[in-house]
Each structure stands twice: as C-alpha cells, then as structure tokens.
C-alpha positions as CSV (number, residue, x, y, z in Angstrom):
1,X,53.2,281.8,142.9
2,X,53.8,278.7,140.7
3,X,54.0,278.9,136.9
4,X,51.1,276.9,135.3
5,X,52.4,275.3,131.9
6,X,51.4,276.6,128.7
7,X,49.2,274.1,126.7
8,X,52.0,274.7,124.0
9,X,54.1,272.6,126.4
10,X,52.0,269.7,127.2
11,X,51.8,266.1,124.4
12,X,51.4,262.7,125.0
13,X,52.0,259.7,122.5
14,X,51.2,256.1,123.1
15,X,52.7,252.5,124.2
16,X,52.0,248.8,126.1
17,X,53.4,247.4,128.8
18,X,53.2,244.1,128.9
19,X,51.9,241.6,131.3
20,X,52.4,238.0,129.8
21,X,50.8,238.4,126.2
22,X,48.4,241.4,127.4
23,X,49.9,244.5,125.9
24,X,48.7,247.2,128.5
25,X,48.2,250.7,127.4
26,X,50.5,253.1,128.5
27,X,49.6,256.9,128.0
28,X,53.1,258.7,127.2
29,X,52.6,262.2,128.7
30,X,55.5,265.1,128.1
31,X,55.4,268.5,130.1
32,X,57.9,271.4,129.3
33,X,57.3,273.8,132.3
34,X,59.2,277.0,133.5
35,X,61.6,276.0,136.8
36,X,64.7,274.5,137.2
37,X,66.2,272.8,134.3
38,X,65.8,268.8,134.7
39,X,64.3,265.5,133.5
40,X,62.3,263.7,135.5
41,X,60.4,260.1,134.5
42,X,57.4,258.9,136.5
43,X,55.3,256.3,136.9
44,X,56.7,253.7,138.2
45,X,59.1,252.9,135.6
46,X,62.1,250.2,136.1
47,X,66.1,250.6,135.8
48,X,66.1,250.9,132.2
49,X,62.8,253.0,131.6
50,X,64.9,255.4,133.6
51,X,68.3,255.3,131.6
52,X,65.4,256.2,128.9
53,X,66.3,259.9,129.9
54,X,69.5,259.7,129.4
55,X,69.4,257.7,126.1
56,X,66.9,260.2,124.7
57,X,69.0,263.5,126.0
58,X,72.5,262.1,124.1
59,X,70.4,261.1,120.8
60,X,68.8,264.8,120.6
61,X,72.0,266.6,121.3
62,X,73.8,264.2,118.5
63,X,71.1,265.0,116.3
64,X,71.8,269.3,117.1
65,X,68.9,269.3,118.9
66,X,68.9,271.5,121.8
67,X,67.1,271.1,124.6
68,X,64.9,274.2,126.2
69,X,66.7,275.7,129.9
70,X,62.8,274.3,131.5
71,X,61.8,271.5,133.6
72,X,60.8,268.3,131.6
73,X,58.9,265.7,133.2
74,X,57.2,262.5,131.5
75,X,54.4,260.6,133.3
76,X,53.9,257.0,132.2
77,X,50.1,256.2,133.0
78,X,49.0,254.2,134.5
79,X,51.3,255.4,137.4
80,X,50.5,252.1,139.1
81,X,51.3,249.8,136.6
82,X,55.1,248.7,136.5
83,X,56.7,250.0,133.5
84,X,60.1,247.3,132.1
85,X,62.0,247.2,129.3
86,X,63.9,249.9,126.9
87,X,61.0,250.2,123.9
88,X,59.8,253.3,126.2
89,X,62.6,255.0,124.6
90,X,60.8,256.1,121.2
91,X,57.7,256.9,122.5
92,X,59.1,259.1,125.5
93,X,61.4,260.8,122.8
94,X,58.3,261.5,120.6
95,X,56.3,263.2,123.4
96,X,59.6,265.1,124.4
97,X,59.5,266.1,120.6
98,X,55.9,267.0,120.3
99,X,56.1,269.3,123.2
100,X,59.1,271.3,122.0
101,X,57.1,271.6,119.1
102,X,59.3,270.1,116.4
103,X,56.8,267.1,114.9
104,X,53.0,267.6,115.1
105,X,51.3,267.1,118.0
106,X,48.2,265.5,116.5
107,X,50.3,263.0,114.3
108,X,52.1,261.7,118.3
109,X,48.9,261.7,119.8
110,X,47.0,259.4,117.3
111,X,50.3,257.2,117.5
112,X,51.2,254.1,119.3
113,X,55.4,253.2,119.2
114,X,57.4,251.6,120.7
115,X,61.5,251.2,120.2
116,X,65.0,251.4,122.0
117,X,67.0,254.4,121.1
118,X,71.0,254.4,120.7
119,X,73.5,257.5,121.9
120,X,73.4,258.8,117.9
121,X,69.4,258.3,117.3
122,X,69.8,254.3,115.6
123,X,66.6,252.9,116.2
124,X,67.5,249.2,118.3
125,X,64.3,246.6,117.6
126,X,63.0,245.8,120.6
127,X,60.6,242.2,122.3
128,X,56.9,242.5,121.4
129,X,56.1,244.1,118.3
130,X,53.4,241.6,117.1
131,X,51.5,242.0,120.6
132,X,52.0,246.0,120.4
133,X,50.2,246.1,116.9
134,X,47.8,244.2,117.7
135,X,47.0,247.3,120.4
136,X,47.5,249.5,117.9
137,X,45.5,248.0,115.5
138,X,42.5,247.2,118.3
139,X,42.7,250.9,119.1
140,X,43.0,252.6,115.3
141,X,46.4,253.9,115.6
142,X,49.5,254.0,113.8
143,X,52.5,252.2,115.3
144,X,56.1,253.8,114.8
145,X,58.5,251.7,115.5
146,X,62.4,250.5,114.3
147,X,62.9,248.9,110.9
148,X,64.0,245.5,112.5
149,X,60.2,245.3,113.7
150,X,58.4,246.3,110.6
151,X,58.3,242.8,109.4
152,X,56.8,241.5,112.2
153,X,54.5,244.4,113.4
154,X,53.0,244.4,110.1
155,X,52.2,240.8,109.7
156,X,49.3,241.4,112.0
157,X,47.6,243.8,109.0
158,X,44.9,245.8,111.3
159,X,46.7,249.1,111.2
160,X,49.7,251.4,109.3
161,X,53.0,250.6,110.5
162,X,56.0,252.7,109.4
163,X,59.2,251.3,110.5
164,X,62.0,253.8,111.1
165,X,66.3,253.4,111.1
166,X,66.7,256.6,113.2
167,X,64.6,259.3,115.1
168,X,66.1,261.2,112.4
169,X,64.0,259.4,110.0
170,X,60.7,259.1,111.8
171,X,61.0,263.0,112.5
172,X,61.2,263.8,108.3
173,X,57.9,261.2,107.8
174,X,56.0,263.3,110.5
175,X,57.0,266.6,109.3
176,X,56.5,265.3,105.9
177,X,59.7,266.3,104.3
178,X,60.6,262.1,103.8
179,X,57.4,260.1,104.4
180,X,58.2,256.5,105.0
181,X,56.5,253.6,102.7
182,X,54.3,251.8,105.5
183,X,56.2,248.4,106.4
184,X,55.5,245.3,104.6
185,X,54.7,241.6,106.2
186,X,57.5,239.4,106.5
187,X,57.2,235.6,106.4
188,X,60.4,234.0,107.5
189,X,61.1,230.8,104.6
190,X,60.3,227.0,106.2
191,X,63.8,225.3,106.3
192,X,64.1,222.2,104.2
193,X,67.0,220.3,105.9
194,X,67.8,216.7,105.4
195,X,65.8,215.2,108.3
196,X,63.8,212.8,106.2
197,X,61.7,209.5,107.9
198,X,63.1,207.3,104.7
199,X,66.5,208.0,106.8
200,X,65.3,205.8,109.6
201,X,65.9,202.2,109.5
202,X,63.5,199.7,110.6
203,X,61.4,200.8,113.6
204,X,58.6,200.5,111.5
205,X,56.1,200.5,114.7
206,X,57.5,203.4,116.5
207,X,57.2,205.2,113.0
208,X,53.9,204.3,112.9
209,X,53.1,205.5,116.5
210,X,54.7,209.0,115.5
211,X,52.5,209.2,112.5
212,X,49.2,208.8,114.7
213,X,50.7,211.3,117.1
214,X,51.0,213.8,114.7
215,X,47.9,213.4,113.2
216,X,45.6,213.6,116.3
217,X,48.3,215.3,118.5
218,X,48.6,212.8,120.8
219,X,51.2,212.4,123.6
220,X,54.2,210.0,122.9
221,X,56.7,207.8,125.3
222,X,59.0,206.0,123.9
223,X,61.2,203.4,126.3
224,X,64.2,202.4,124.6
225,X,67.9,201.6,124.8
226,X,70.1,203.8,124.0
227,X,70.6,204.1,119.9
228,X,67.4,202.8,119.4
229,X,66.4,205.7,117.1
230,X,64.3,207.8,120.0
231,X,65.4,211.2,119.1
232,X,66.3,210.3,115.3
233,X,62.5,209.4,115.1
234,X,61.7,212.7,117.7
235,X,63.8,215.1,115.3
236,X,61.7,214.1,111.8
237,X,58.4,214.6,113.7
238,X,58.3,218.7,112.8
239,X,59.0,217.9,108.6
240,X,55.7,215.6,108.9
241,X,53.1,217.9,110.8
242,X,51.2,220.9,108.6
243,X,51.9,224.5,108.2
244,X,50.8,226.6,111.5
245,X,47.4,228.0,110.0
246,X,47.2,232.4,110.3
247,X,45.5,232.6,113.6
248,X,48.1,229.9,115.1
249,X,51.1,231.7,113.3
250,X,49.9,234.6,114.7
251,X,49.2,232.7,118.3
252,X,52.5,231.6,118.7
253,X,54.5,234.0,117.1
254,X,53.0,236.8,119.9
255,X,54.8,234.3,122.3
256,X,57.7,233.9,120.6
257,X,57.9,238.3,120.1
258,X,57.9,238.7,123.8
259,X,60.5,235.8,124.9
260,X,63.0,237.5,121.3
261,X,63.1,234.8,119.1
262,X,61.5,236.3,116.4
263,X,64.9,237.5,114.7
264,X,64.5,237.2,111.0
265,X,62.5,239.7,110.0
266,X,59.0,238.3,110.4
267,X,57.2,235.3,111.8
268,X,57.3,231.7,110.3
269,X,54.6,229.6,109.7
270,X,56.7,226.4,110.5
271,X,55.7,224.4,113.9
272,X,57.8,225.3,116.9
273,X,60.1,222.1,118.2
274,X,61.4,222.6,121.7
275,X,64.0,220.4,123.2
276,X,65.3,221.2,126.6
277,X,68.1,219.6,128.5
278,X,66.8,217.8,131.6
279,X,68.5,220.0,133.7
280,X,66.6,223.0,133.1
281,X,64.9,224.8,136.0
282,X,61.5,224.6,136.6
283,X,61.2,228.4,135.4
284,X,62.5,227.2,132.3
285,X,60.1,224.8,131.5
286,X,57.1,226.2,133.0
287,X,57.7,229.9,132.9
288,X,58.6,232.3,135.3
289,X,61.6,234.5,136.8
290,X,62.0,238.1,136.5
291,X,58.8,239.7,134.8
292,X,57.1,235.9,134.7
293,X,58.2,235.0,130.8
294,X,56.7,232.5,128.9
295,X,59.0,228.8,129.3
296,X,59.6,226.2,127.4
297,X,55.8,224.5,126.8
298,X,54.8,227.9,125.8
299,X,57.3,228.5,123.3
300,X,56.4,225.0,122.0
301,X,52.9,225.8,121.8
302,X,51.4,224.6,118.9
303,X,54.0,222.8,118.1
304,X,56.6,219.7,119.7
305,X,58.0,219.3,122.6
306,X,60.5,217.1,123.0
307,X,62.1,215.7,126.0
308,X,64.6,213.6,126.1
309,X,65.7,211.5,128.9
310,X,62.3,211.6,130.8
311,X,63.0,210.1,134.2
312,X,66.1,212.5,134.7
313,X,64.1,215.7,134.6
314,X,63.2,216.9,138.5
315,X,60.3,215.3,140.0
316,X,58.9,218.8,140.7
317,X,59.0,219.8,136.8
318,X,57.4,216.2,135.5
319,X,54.9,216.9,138.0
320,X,54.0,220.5,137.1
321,X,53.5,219.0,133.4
322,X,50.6,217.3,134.5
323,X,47.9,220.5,134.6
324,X,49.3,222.3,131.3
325,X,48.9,219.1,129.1
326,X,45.4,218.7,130.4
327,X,44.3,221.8,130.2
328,X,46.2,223.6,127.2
329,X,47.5,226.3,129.3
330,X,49.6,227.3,132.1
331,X,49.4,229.8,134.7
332,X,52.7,231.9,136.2
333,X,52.0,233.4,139.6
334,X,54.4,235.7,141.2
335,X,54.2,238.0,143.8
336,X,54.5,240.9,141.3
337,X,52.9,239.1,138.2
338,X,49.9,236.4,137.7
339,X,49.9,235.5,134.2
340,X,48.7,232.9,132.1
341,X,50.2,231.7,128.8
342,X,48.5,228.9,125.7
343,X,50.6,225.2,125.9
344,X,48.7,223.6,123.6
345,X,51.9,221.4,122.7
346,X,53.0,217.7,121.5
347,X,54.7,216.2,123.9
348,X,57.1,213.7,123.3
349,X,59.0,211.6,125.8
350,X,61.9,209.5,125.5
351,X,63.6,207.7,128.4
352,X,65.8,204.6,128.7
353,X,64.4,201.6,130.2
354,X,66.9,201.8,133.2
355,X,70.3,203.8,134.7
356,X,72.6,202.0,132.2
357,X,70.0,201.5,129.3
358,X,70.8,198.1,128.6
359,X,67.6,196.5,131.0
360,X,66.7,194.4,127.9
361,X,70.4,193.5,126.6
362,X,70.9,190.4,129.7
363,X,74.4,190.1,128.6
364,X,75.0,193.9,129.4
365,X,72.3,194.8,132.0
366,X,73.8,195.5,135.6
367,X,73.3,193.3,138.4
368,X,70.2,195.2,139.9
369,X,67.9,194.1,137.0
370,X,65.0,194.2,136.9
371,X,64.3,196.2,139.9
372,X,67.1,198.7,138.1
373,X,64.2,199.6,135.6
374,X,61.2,199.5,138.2
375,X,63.2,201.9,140.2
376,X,64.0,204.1,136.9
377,X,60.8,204.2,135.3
378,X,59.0,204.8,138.7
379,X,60.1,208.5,138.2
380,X,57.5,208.6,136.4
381,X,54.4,209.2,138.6
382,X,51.1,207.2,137.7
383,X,49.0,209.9,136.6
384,X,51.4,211.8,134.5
385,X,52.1,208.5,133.0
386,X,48.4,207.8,132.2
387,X,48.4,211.1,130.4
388,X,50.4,209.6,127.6
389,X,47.8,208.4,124.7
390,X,50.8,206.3,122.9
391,X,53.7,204.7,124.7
392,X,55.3,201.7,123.2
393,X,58.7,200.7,123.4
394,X,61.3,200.9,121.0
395,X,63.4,198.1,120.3
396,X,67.2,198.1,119.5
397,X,68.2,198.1,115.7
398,X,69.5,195.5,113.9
399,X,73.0,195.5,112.1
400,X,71.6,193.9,109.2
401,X,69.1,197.0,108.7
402,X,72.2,199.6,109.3
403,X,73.1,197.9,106.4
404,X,70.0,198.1,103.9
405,X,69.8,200.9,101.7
406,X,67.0,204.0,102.4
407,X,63.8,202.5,101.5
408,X,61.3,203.9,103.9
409,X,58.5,206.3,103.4
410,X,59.8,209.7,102.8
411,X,58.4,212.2,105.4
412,X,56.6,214.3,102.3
413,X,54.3,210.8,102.0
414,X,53.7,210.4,105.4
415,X,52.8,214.3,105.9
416,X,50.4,213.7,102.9
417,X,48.1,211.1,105.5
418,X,48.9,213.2,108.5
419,X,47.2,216.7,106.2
420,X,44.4,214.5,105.2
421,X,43.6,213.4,108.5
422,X,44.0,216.3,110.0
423,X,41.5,217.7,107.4
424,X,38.8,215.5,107.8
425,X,39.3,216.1,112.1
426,X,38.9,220.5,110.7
427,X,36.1,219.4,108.7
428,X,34.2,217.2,111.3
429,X,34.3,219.8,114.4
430,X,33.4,222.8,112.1
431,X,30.2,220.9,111.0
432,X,29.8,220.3,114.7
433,X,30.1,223.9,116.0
434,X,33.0,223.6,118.1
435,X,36.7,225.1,118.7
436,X,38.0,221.9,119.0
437,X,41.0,221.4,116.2
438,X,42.1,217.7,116.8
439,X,40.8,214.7,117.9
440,X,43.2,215.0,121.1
441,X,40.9,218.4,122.2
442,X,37.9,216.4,122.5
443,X,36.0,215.6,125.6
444,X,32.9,214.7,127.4
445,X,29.8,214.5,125.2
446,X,31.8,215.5,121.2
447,X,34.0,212.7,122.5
448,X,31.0,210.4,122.5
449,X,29.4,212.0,119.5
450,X,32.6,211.3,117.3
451,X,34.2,208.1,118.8
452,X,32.0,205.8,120.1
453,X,32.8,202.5,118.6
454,X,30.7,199.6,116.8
455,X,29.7,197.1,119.2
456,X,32.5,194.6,118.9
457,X,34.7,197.5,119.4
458,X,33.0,198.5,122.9
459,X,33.0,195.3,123.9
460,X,36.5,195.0,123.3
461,X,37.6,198.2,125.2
462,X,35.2,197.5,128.3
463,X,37.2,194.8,128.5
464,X,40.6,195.8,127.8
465,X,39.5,198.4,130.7
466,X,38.5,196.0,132.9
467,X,42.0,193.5,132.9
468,X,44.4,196.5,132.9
469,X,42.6,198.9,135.1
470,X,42.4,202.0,133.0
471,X,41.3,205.0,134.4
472,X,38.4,207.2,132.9
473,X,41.3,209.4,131.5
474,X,42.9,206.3,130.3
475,X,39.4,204.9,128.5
476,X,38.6,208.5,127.2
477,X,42.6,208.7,125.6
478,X,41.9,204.9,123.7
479,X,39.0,206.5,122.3
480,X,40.5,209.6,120.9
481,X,43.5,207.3,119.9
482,X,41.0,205.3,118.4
483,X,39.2,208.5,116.5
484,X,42.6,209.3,115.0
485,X,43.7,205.7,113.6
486,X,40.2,205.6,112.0
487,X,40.5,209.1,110.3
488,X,44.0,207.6,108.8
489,X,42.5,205.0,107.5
490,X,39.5,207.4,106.1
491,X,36.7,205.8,107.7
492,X,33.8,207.4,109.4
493,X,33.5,204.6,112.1
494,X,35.8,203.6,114.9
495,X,35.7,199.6,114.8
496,X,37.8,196.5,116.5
497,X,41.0,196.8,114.7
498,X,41.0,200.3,115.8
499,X,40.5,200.0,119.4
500,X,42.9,197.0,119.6
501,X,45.5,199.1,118.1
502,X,44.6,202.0,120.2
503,X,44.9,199.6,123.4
504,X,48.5,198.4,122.0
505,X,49.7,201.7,122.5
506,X,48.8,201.8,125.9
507,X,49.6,198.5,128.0
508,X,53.0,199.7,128.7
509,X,53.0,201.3,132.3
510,X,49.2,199.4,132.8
511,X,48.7,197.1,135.8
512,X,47.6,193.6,134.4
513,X,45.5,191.4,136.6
C-alpha cells in the first residue's frame, strides 16, 4: 500500500524559462512524501538545474536547516519544456521551504523568483531579470530575486520586487521578522568620454553623411584608405544620436539581460554600439549556438553597428545581413530552438578600397590596380550593397589639416539637428497613425505620402534612375534619404537639391551607362 502525501507536504512557487526573449512560465512544484530519503528534480531540467539539488541541500544545512528523513521530489512544469540555467535555484529552494513548512505557503505561491544560490545561502544575480518581471508583472506576482537584480527587475515598474543578499534574508521578509524595502530602479549614468566630432579634421562630407545617417537611420559605407578617419568618424556616431526613449530602453535592455551585459546595477538609456572583429563566427553575428542567444545585430538593436573592414568578414555572414537589415529582425532556428530576436540597428561599414589600401595613392598602389580593388570590393554582393542608403568614399587627410587647430562642430551641436530632426520624423508618423519611428522604416504608400518630391525633383530622380540603373529598393532608399536631408533642413517638402544630394550618396557601387 503506497503512502499518499499529506497536503501539508505539497507547495509550488513560480519561474520562466526562457526561449529567446519569451520568458516561459515554469510552475515550481515541491512534494515531501514518506519513503526513502532522496531528492529527486524532474522535468526535464539540464546539467545545472540538476546541481540545483545539491546547491540547495549545502545552503540549508549551512544555514542549520535540517532536512526531513522523507522523499523530496520537485517537478518543473511544463515537463516538456527544457529547463537551463542556475536561476532555478531560488525558486526550487523556496518550494522546498514552503513544504517543510518554514515560510508561508501562500506568500511562495503568489510568487515569481528566480536566482543562483551559493554553498552558504549568498544569493548569485543571475541572466534575465528584466524579461522575468515583466512575467511577473503580466501575471500580478511578486518577484524575489538577488540584490544584484533589484536594479534591473524593477526598472520594469508593473509589480513589487524585493531583492534579497541571502535565503537567509528572503526567509525573515516572508516570515515577517525583517521585511525587505521593495527594490528601487536603477538607471546606469550615460558616459561622457572625449569622443567629440570637433576632434575630426577635415572630412567635412563624410561628417556630413554621418549626420544624415543618424538622423534618419540610414545605412553607411564608407571606402577609404587606411587613416582616412573611417572608424574615428564611426566611434563619435553614438555621442550624436538621442537618448533610447523608455519602451526602447526597455526593448533592448531585455536583450542585453539575457546575453549578461547588464552589470551595473540597472539599464542605460545610452544607444548600444557594437563592433565586432571580422573574424567572428556567423553565430556571433547572427545569433545562435547553445540555447540560440541573441548575436551581435541584436545586441546592437536600436543602436550602431559597426563593422569594420567590410570585405574581410565571411561571405556567408555579409550575406545573412541582407534579411535582418530589411526586415528589422532576425530569426535563429535550431533543432532544439526557433527563435526570433528585434535588429533594428545602424549599420555602418567601413572597408579599404583594395588588399593594400593604397588603390587611390598610384605611387603606393600594387601592381594589380585597378582590378586589385574590383576584386576587393566585389566581396560585396550587389544586393547587399544596394541596401546601403549612403556610401561615399572617404578621402585621405591632409598634413596641413593635422596641423590646424580643433575648429569643427562639437558633436553636442550636431546632436542638436540630429534631435530636431528626429522630432519632426516622431511628430509626422504619430499624426499619421503609424509605428514607424524614422524615415528609414518607411515603405510602400507612407513612403509616397511623406517623400514624394516637387516636380523638378522627380524629374531629376527618374532620371538619375534611369542612367545608373537603380533598383526599386535603390529609388525607394533616395527617397527616404531624400525625406531625411529635408527634415534637416526643416522643410516640409523634398525638392532638387535634396534629391541630387540624396543621389550623391549613392553612385558609388552604381553601374553608369
């Protein structure tokens, strides 16, 4: 005859499991039954969900408490989903707790937590707190979880969130012998380092070119020799773009929670600028490998991404760039995960104009040029290339400019155009009724609503499309370039001067007739 458990013996608390930026629920149930002593975890949990056991069993004993002579057995359900990570620790120990009768069963049960545990009961902060409270907060419960997540758990503001050093701790709040002040926001402080524009000498159209990027979000090659500025000019981009706004603070910072770069103590509003080396993998960039994280244009979503020497990245990851910068998002299929993750990124591109870098220097350039550069550039596949709105090629600097004194615009003047351009693009799609943001996000019939051109202007650009053989995407990227230089300028119409301008920014990599 089997011995039914008591209902004395039974709790359950709550967690997520996460599956890209979906934090799945996870029901955290704990049975103390009569049999032979043991712990058991099921439910499909992974290596270190399992080592949860262990990590729970030393903390109670170093914390004198004793564990009952019965058989223990948490079930993590779903049973089918896969369980990863250590943040099962806290809520496993909780139910364990609950059940033995030493915190309140009701208090666990209304609960969500999440947290690694250490041999003496330290609570370790763990990936994901922002995505966990916003599960929390969707389903009206409290979230437990270690004071190194507080910050960022409670920046999301939709539910209590008490934020413990130890188990010890958390049990005295729940018993109510020490209740815990519920955690407080944390908003880590935008850096002000020296990267200034007024630093860069000359290069006065390439500056000009980054400007429109940043204000429209427009995709940026720049072909130069080596020291031509390229990165200098890449590197001051962040100082002149705005603040993320709350919901794309929030956005990105959910990203950056699962992939642990969110190590300060709370989320920043400052734009993301990712530079990877052109020998990452295509994992890397894209996403993927063990548990399908987020890469390298996710991280840089809503923000830059930079990459430097273009051509030498693999063929296979330039090509895989194509959908994500078209469609704002990317999706990582594995035979165990299928999960997609927001790119809605900057990208810029730099790339030499050849092997050596000195294709435009005839004293220097190797033997092979031009064909040298054809060869290089050609790398660069034709409709990955036509998804650049500005490309323009930056030429070398001067001595006698090294040698002038700092007399540029200061990045705080040029951010000033970029806000108010940027403001009247906020302003124009709100009165319009659409989620577009930027001028780069619109298509199809708001593309025609906001950027057709004066007559002159059309004129001008069906001809322009005509000699150099732009493609729809191509003619549909003048006119958003077009959009942007006007709303710079603060003018409601897109004219000549803006659609000759936008087509300057586009003729290199164009076949001419």
């Amino acid at each position: 005859m089997f011995d039914s458990p008591s209902p004395e013996a039974l709790a359950l608390t709550h967690t997520v499991a996460f599956e890209g930026l979906e934090a799945r629920r996870v029901e955290v149930q704990c049975a103390v039954t009569a049999g032979l002593p043991g712990f058991a975890i099921v439910g499909l949990p992974d290596k270190a969900v399992s080592e949860a056991r262990e990590r729970v069993k030393t903390a109670l004993q170093a914390m004198a408490i004793a564990l009952p002579s019965r058989r223990i057995t948490v079930n993590l359900s779903p049973a089918d989903l896969p369980k990863e990570g250590s943040h099962f620790d806290l809520p496993i120990a909780l139910a364990l707790l609950a059940a033995l009768g030493i915190v309140p069963k009701e208090r666990v049960e209304t609960a969500m937590a999440l947290g690694e545990m250490s041999l003496d009961g330290r609570l370790v902060p763990v990936l994901g707190a922002l995505p966990t409270a916003l599960a929390a907060g969707e389903d009206g419960r409290t979230l437990y979880c270690p004071t190194g997540c507080g910050a960022e758990a409670a920046w999301v503001g939709a539910t209590p969130v008490f934020a413990a050093s130890s188990l010890a701790e958390l049990i005295a709040h729940l018993t109510d012998r020490a209740p815990l002040e519920p955690a407080k926001p944390g908003e880590v402080a935008a850096e002000t380092g020296p990267k200034c524009f007024s630093e860069v000498r000359g290069q006065e159209r390439a500056k000009r070119a980054v400007e429109i990027a940043a204000a429209g979000r427009h995709h940026l090659l720049m072909i130069g020799s080596p020291g031509s500025g390229k990165s200098m000019l890449a590197a001051r981009l962040p100082g002149i773009l705005p603040p993320l706004s709350a919901p794309e603070a929030l956005e990105t910072s959910m990203i950056h929670s699962l992939a642990g770069l969110l190590t300060e103590g709370g989320i920043s509003r400052t734009r993301p600028f990712r530079a990877p080396h052109h020998t990452a993998s295509m994992a890397a960039i894209v996403g993927g490998g063990r548990g399908a994280k987020p890469g390298e244009i996710s991280l840089a979503h809503n923000g830059v991404l930079f990459l430097d020497e273009f051509p030498e990245y693999p063929r296979q990851v330039l090509e895989t760039l194509r959908q994500p910068i078209e469609t704002g998002d990317v999706v990582v299929a594995r035979a165990n995960a299928h999960v997609t993750y927001p790119c809605r990124f900057l990208l810029i591109a730099a790339a030499n104009p050849c092997r050596c870098g000195q294709l435009y220097d005839a004293n220097q350039a190797c033997n092979r040029a031009p064909v040298c550069g054809q060869d290089y550039m050609g790398k660069i596949s034709g409709p990955l290339m036509d998804r650049f709105d500005l490309r323009l090629e930056v030429p070398p600097v001067a001595y006698s400019d090294l040698d002038l004194p700092a007399s540029g615009e200061s990045s705080a003047v040029i951010a000033a155009r970029v806000a108010t351009a940027r403001a009247l693009q906020a302003e124009r799609f709100a009165a319009l009724g659409t989620n577009a943001l930027v001028n780069s996000d619109a298509e199809g019939a708001l593309l025609d609503q906001i950027a057709t051109p004066d007559a002159p202007g059309k004129e001008m650009l069906l001809k322009a499309a005509d000699q150099f053989h732009l493609t729809a995407r191509g003619y549909h990227r003048v006119l958003r370039l077009a959009r942007t230089i006007a709303d710079l300028e603060g003018v409601e119409t897109v004219s000549t001067p803006h659609i000759a301008e936008a087509i300057g920014y586009r003729l290199i990599g164009s076949r001419e007739t």
